[in-house]
N, C-alpha and C positions, 0 to 999 in steps of 0.2 A: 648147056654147058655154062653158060653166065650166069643160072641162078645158082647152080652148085659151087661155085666160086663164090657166089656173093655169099651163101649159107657157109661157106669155110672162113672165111673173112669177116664175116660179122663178130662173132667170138673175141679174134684179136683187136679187132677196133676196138669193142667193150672194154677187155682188158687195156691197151692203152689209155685208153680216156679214162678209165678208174686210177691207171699207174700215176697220170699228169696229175691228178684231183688230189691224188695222197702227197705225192711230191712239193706238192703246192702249200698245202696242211702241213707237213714237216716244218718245210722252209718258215711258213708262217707262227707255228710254236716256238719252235728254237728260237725265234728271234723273239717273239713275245716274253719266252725266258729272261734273255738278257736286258736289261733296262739299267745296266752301268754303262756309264760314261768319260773320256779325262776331262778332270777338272780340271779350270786353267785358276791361278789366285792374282786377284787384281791388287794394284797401291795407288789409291787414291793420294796426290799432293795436292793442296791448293794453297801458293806459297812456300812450299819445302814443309808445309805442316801436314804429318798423314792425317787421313779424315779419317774416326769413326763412320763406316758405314754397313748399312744393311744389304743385302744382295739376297736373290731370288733368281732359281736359273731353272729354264726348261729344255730339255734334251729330246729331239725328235727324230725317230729313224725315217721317216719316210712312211712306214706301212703301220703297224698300230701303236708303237709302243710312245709314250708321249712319260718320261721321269722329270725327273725335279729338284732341287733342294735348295732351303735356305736357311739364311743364319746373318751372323754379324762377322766382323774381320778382328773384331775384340775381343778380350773380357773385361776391358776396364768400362766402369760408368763415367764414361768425362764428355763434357761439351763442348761442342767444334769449336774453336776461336780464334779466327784472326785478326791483325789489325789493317786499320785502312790505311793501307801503303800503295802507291803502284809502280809497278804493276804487275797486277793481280793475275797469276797465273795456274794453272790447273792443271796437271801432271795423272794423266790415265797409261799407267805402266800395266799390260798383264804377263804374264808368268807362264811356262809350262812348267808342270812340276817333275822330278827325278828322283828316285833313289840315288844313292851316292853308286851304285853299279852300274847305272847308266839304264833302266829301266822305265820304262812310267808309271806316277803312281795315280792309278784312278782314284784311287777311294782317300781324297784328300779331307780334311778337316777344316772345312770353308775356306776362311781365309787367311787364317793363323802361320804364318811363318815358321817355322821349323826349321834350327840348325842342323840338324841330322838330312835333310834333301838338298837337293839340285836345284836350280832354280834357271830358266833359259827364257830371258827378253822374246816377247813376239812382237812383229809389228801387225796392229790391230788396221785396218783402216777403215771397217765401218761400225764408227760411234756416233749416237746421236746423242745427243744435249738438250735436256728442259731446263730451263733457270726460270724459280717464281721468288714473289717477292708479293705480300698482302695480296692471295688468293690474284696476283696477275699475273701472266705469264710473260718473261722478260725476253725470254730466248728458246728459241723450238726450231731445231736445224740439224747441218753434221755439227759433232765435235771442232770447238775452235779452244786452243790453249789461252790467251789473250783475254782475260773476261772484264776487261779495265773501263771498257766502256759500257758493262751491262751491271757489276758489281761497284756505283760508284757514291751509297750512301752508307751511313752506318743503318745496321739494322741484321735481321734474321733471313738468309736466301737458303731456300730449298732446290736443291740441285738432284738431277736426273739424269745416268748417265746409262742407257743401251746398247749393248753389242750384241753382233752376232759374229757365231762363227762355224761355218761349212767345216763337219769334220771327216766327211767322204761324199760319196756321188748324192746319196739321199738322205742323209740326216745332218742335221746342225741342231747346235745349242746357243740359246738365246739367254742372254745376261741382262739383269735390271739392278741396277745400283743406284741407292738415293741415300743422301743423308742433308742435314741442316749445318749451316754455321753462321755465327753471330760474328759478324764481320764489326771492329771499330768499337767495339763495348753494345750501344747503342742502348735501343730499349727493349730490344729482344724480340719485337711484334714483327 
């Protein structure tokens, strides 16, 4: 009697364990499909002056899908400069972006401001910070506003600014922001 059972029951185990297997496959396509993201748009200040910068973002769901994009937050060709005042302060605002319906808009255009959207303050709170100066590194830590004590000669500092951010249980997108400024004229080096 137990092995005509077991021979009635084998079949449906089969079928189960094929049903989990495609189920699994589904789930795993469809999402391989999607590889859009929201973009968030950051403003760089340092001193009330926005920085030309470059950004590079990687978006990761958790199971394969690994997107990306990068760009500038310009179109203009002009070079960072401010003067050596203090103090020297650094302003990381980021952005969600909206339609004016109150929608989000994934498929933003780096970092370009646009009066036609929405724009809603986040508080970010893990940023990290590289500040170099002639191939040294001045500053490698979280984000501090205050850079009066690291930014205090004239000259060219290259700045690096990291974030992440959890946009559900298993994926986040990870932001790399850097650009230069010639702080005080100097000599540019």
């Amino acid at each position: 009697m137990d092995g005509e059972l077991s021979e009635i029951i084998k079949p449906f185990k089969v079928l189960f364990i094929f049903l989990i297997i495609e189920f699994l496959f589904v789930i795993i396509f469809f999402t391989a499909l999607y590889s859009g993201y929201d973009k968030n748009l950051f403003e760089i200040k340092l001193n009330n002056t926005l920085m030309n910068c470059y950004y590079s973002e990687e978006y990761t769901n958790g199971i394969l899908i690994n997107a990306g994009t990068s760009g500038y937050n310009s179109v203009e060709n002009r070079i960072n400069e401010i003067q050596l005042n203090y103090p020297i302060k650094l302003n990381v605002n980021e952005y969600e972006v909206y339609y004016k319906n109150g929608y989000r808009k994934a498929d933003t255009n780096g970092w370009l401001r646009e009066d036609n959207l929405n724009y809603s303050l986040v508080k970010n709170s893990k940023l990290k910070l590289v500040i170099k100066r002639k191939n040294n590194v001045l500053y490698d830590g979280d984000y501090i506003s205050d850079l009066s004590s690291i930014i205090n000669e004239k000259g060219r500092y290259y700045i690096h600014i990291y974030s992440i951010r959890k946009d559900g249980l298993l994926t986040s997108v990870k932001t790399h922001i850097s650009f230069n400024v010639i702080v005080g004229g100097g000599n540019h080096e």
